[in-house]
C-alpha positions as CSV (number, residue, x, y, z in Angstrom):
1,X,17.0,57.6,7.7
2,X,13.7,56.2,7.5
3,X,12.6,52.3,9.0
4,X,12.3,50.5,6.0
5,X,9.1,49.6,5.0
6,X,8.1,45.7,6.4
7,X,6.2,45.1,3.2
8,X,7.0,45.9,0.0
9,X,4.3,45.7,-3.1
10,X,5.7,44.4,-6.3
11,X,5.5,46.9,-8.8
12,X,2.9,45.8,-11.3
13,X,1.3,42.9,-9.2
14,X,-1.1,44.2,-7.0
15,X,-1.7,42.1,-4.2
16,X,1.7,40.7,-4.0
17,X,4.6,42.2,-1.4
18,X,8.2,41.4,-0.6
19,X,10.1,41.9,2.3
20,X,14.2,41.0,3.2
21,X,14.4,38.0,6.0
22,X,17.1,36.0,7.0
23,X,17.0,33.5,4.4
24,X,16.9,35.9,1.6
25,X,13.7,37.7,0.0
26,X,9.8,36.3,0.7
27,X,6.7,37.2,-1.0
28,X,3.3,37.6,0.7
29,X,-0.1,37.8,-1.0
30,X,-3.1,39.6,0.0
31,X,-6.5,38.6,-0.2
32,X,-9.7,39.3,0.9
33,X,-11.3,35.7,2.3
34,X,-15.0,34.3,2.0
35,X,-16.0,36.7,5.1
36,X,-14.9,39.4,3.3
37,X,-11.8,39.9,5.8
38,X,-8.2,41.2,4.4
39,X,-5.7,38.7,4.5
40,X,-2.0,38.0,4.4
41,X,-0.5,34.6,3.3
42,X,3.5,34.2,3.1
43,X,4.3,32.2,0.1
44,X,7.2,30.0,-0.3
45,X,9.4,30.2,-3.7
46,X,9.3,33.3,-6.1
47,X,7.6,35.9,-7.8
48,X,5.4,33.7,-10.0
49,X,5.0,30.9,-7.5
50,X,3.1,34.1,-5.3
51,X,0.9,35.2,-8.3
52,X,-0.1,32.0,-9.0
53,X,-0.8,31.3,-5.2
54,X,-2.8,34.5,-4.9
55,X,-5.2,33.4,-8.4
56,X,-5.6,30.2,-6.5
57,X,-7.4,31.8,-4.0
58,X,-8.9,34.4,-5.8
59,X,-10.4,31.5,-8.7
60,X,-11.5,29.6,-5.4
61,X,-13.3,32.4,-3.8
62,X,-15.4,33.2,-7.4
63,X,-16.4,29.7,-7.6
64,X,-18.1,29.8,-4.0
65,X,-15.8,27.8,-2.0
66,X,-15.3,28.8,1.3
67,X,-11.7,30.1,1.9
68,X,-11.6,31.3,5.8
69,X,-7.8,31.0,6.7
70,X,-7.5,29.9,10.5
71,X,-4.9,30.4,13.5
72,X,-5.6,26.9,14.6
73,X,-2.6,24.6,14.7
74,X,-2.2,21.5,13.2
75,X,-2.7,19.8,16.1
76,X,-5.6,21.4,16.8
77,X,-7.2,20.4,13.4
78,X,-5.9,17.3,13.5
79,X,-8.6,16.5,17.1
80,X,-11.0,18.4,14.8
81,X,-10.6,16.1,11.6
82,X,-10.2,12.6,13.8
83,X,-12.8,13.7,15.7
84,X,-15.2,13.7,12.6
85,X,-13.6,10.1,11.3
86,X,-16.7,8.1,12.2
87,X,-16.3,5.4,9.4
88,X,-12.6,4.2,9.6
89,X,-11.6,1.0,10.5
90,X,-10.7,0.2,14.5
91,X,-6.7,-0.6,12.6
92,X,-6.8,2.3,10.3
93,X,-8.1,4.7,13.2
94,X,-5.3,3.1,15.9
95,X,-2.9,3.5,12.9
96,X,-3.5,7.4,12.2
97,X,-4.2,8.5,16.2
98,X,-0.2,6.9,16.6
99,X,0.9,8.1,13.4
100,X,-0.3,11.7,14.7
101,X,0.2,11.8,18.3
102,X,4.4,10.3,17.9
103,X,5.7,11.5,14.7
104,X,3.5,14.4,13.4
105,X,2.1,16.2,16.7
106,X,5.1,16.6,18.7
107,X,7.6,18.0,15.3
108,X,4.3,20.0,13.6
109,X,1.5,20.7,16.2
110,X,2.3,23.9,17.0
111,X,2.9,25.4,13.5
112,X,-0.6,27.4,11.8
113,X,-2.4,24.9,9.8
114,X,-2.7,28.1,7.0
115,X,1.2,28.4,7.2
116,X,2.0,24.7,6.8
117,X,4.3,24.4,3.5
118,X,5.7,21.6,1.6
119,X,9.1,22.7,3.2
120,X,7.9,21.4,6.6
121,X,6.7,18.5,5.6
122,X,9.7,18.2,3.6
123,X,11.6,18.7,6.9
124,X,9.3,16.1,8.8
125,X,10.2,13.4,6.1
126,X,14.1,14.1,7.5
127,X,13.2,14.0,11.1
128,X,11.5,10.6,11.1
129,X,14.0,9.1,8.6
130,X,17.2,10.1,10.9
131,X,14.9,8.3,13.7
132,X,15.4,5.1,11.9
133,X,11.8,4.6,10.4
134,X,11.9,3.3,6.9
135,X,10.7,4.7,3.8
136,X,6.8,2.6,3.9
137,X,6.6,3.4,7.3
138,X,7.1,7.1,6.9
139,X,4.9,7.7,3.5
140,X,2.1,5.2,6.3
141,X,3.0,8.4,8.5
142,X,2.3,10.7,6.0
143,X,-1.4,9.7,5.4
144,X,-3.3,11.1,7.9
145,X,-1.3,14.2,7.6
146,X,-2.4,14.7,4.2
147,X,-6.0,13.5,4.9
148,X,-6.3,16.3,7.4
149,X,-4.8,18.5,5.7
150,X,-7.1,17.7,2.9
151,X,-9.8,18.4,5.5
152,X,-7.9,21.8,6.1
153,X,-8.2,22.8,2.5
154,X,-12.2,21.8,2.3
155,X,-13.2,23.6,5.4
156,X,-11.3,26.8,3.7
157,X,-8.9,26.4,6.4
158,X,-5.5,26.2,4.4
159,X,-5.1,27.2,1.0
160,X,-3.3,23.9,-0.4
161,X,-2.5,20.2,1.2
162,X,1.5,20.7,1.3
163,X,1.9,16.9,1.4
164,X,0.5,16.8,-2.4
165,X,3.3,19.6,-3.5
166,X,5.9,16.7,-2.5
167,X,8.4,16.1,-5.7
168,X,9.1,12.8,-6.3
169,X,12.7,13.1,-4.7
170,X,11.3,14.3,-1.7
171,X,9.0,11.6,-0.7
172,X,10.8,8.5,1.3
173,X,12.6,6.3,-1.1
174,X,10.5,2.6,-0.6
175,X,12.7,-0.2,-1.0
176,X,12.1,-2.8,-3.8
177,X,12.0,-6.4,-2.5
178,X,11.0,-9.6,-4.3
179,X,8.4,-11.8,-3.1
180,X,9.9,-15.4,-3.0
181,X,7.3,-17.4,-2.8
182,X,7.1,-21.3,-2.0
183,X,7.8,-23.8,-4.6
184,X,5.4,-27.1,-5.0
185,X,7.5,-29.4,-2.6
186,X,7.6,-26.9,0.0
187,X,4.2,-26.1,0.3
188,X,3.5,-29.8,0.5
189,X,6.3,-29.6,3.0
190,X,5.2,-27.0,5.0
191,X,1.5,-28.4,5.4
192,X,2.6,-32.0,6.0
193,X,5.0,-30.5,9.0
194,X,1.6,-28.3,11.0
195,X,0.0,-29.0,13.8
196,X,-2.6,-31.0,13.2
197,X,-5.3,-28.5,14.7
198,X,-3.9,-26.0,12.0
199,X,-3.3,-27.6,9.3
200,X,-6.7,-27.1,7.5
201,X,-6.1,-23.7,7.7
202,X,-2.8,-23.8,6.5
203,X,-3.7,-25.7,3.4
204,X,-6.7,-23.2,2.8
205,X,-5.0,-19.8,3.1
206,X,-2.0,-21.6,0.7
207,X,-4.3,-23.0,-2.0
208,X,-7.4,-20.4,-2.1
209,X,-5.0,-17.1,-1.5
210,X,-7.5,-15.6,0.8
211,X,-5.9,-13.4,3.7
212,X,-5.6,-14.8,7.2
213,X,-8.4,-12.3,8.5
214,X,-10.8,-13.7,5.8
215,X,-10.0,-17.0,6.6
216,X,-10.4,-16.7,10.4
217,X,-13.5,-14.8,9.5
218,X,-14.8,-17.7,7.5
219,X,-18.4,-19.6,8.6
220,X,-19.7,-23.1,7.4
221,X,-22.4,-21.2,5.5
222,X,-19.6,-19.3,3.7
223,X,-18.4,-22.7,2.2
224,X,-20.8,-23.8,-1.2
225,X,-19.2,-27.6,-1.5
226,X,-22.2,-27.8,-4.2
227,X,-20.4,-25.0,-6.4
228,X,-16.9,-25.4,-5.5
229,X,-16.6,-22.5,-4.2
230,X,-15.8,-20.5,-0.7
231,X,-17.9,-16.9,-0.5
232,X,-15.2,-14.7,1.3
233,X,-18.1,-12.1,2.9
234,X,-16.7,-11.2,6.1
235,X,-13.5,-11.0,7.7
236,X,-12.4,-11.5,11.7
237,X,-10.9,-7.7,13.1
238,X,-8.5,-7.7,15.9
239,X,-11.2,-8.0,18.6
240,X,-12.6,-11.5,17.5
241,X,-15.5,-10.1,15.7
242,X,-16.7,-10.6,12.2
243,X,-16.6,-7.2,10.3
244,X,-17.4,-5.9,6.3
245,X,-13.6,-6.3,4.3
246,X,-12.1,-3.0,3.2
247,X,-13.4,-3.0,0.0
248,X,-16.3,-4.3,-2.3
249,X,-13.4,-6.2,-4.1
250,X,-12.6,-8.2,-0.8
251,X,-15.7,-9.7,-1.1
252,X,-15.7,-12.3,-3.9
253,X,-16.1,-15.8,-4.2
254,X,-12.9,-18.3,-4.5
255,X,-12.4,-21.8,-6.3
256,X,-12.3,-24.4,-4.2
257,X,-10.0,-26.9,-5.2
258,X,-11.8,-30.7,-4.6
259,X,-9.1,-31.5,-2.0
260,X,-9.0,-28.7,0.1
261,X,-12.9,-29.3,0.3
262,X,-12.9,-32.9,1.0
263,X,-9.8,-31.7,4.3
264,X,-13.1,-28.9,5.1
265,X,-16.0,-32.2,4.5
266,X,-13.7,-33.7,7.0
267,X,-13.3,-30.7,9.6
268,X,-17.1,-30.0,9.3
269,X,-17.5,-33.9,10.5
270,X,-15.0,-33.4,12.8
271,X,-16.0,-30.4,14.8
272,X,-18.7,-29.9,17.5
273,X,-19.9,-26.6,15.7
274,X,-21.1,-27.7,12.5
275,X,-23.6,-25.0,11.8
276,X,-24.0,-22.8,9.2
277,X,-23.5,-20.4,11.3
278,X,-20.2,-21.9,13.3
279,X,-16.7,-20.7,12.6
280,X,-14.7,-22.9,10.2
281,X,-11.8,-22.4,11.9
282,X,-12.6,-22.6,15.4
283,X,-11.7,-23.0,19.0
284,X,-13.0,-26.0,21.4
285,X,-15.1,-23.5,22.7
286,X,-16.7,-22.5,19.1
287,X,-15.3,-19.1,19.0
288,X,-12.5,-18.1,16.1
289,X,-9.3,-18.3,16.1
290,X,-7.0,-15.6,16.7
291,X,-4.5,-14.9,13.8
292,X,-1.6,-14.1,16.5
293,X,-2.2,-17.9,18.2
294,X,-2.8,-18.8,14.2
295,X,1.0,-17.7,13.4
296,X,2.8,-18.7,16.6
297,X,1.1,-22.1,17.3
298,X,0.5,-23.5,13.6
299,X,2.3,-21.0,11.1
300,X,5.7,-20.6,12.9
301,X,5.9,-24.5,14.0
302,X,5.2,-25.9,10.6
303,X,7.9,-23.6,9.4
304,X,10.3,-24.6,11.8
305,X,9.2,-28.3,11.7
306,X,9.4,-28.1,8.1
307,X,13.1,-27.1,7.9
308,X,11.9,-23.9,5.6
309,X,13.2,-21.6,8.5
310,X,15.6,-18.4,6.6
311,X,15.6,-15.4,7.3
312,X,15.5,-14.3,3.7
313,X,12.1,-15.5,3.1
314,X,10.5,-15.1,6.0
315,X,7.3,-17.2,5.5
316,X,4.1,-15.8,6.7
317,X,0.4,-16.0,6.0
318,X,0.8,-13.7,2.7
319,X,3.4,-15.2,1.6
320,X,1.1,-18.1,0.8
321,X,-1.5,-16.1,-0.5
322,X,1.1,-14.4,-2.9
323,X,2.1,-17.7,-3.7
324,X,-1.5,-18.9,-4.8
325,X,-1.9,-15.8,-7.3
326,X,1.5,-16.9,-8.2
327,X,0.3,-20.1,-9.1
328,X,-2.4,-19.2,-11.0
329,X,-0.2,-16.4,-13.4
330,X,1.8,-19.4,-13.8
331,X,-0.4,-21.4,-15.1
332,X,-1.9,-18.8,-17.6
333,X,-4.7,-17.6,-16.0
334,X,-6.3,-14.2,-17.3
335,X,-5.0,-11.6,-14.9
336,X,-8.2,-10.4,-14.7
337,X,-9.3,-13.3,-13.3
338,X,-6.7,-13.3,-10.5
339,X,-7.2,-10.2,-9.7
340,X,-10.7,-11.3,-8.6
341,X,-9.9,-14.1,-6.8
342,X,-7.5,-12.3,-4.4
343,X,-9.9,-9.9,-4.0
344,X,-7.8,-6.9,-5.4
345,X,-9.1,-3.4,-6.5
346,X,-6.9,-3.6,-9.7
347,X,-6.1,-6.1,-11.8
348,X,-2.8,-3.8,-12.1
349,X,-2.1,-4.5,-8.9
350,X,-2.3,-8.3,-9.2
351,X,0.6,-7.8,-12.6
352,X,2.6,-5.9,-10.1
353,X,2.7,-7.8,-7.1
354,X,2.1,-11.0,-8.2
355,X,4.1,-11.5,-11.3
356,X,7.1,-14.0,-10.2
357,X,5.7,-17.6,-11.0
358,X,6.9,-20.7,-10.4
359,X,8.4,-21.5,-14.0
360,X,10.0,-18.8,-14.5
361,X,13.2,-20.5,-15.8
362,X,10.6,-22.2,-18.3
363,X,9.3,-18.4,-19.1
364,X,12.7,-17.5,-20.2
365,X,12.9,-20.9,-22.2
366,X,9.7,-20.6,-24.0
367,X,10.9,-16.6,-24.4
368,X,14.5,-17.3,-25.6
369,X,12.7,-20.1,-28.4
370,X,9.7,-17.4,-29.6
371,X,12.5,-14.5,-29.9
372,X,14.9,-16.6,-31.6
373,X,12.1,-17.9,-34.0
374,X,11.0,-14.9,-34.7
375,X,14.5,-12.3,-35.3
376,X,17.4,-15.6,-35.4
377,X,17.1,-15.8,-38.9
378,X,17.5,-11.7,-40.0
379,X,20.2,-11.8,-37.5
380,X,22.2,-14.9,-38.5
381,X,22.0,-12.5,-41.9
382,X,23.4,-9.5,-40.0
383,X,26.4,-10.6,-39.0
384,X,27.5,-12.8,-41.9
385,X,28.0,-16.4,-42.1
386,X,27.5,-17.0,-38.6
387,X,31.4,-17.6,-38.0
388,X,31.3,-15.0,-34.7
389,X,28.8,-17.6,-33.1
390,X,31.1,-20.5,-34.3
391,X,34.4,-19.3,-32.8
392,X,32.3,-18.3,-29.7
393,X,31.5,-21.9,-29.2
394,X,35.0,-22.5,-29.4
395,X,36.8,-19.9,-27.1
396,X,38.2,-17.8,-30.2
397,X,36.1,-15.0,-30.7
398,X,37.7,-12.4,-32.8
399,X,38.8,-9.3,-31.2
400,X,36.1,-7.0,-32.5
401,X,33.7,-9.4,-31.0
402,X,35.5,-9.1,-27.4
């Protein structure tokens, strides 16, 4: 008897083959690349998941893009890609290189960048979440992996990013906390209870919602007591130096409320570096403070000295500054508007992070009175002469009420 063939074509579908495996039937395409080489590509799922693979690359090819499929490994790529990272950020760069070299490397590195499917990085999802990493940590793990193989897909190097095929089930379920942030005693508290070396900065980050870096990063000439205003411009990176924000957003300017400037009139007076150029926030020795002395010296001690110590609500540095843009939805300030002065990208990000104010029991109040104003009277009509309510009241509500 004959050795069965190891490919198979599809009747009909020229390009596409079949052959038996272990795990059942798999379809390979055939193509010829942007070299003008034959080549073979096993696709994962069925018949039409292959024809539509092989059009892919076909439609890619006719449009001019280059579509050179590689025996480099994802490892290797991934030196290739970081390699050519010149503009990310020292923490974003330290961030990928250990997101690569622990999780992704030692589970994927060895496997064809050009064979890489959504079921291995389905699988690598598993691996890291039986290793106790939760679910932000793991999609933060998944970054880079997608970014390079982004890369793979540009440089012709990979026909899709597998990381984008993800279904929503698949992808590491992120759990949903609530932000509780400080109520008006306890900020007054918490301020009253600092060091006195920290407590301008306390009452700053609290009361203008910038983050720690910025406010670290911050310079007299950054502070326009004219204008009422602080021009965030800069923020301080790890190494003590003063670096562009992330974004355009980041850099904004910020109300100034008059008694946070008259506690920065007083600093200015106060301090032995005075000039524009001079840290706000700085050491005896002129040079900024670092946010890790920041939280365990003057953060952490007001806390405890406080009394405001739970585990809970554990308060740090953007906890205040989700408090401030707290304060400011609470008050009825155009979302817009707070978007800008916390320096985000979208004032839809502001809504969804920042939408638990202080009154919220007067929220419901003011909700329950509109609502009943508006429907009470149609629905008092709805039910009758109101006698349901009535018995209600009294701890006799008929049965088909119960």
């Amino acid at each position: 008897m004959p050795d069965k063939p190891r490919r198979t074509a599809v009747k009909n579908h020229p390009g596409i083959y079949w052959r038996e495996g272990k795990g059942g039937r798999r379809y390979e395409i055939s193509f010829t690349d942007s070299e003008g080489r034959r080549r073979w590509k096993v696709v994962e799922g069925n018949l039409e998941d292959a024809k539509a693979a092989r059009e892919d690359l076909r439609g890619r090819i006719r449009k001019g893009e280059r579509v050179v499929p590689t025996r480099l490994s994802v490892a290797e790529v991934a030196e290739r890609w970081f390699a050519a990272q010149a503009n990310l950020r020292p923490r974003t760069r330290e961030r990928y290189q250990t997101a690569l070299r622990v999780h992704v490397v030692p589970r994927l590195g060895r496997v064809r960048v050009s064979s890489l499917t959504v079921n291995d990085v389905a699988w690598l999802i598993g691996e890291m979440q039986k290793a106790g990493l939760a679910g932000w940590t793991v999609r933060g793990h998944l970054t880079p992996l997608s970014r390079l193989m982004a890369y793979a897909v540009r440089e012709g190097m990979a026909a899709v990013n597998p990381v984008n095929q993800l279904d929503k089930g698949e992808r590491p379920p992120v759990a949903s906390t609530r932000k509780q942030v400080l109520e008006q005693g306890e900020i007054a508290k918490l301020i009253a209870a600092a060091p006195t070396r920290y407590r301008p900065l306390i009452a700053t980050v609290a009361f203008t919602g910038v983050r720690i870096s910025e406010a670290l990063g911050l310079v007299w000439g950054d502070v326009d007591f004219d204008a009422g205003l602080v021009r965030v411009r800069k923020q301080l990176d790890r190494h003590g130096q003063r670096v562009d924000p992330k974004t355009e957003e980041s850099q904004r300017d910020v109300l100034l409320l008059p008694t946070i400037a008259r506690v920065l009139r007083e600093l200015k007076l106060a301090s032995s570096y005075a000039a524009a150029s001079d840290f706000v926030f700085a050491s005896e020795t002129g040079t900024p403070l670092q946010a890790r002395n920041a939280s365990r010296r003057g953060l952490a001690k007001a806390v405890e000295a406080a009394g405001l110590k739970d585990d809970t609500r554990p308060i740090g540095w953007h906890l205040l500054r989700h408090g401030f843009g707290s304060m400011l939805l609470a008050q009825g300030e155009n979302v817009v508007f707070v978007s800008g002065q916390l320096g985000h990208k979208d004032p839809n990000v502001t809504l969804g992070v920042y939408a638990h104010e202080f009154n919220q029991a007067d929220q419901l109040e003011q909700a329950r009175a509109r609502l009943d104003a508006e429907h009470g009277t149609a629905l008092e009509t709805a039910l009758g002469d109101g006698q349901p309510a009535a018995a209600a009241e009294a701890g006799q509500l008929p049965h088909r009420y119960g």
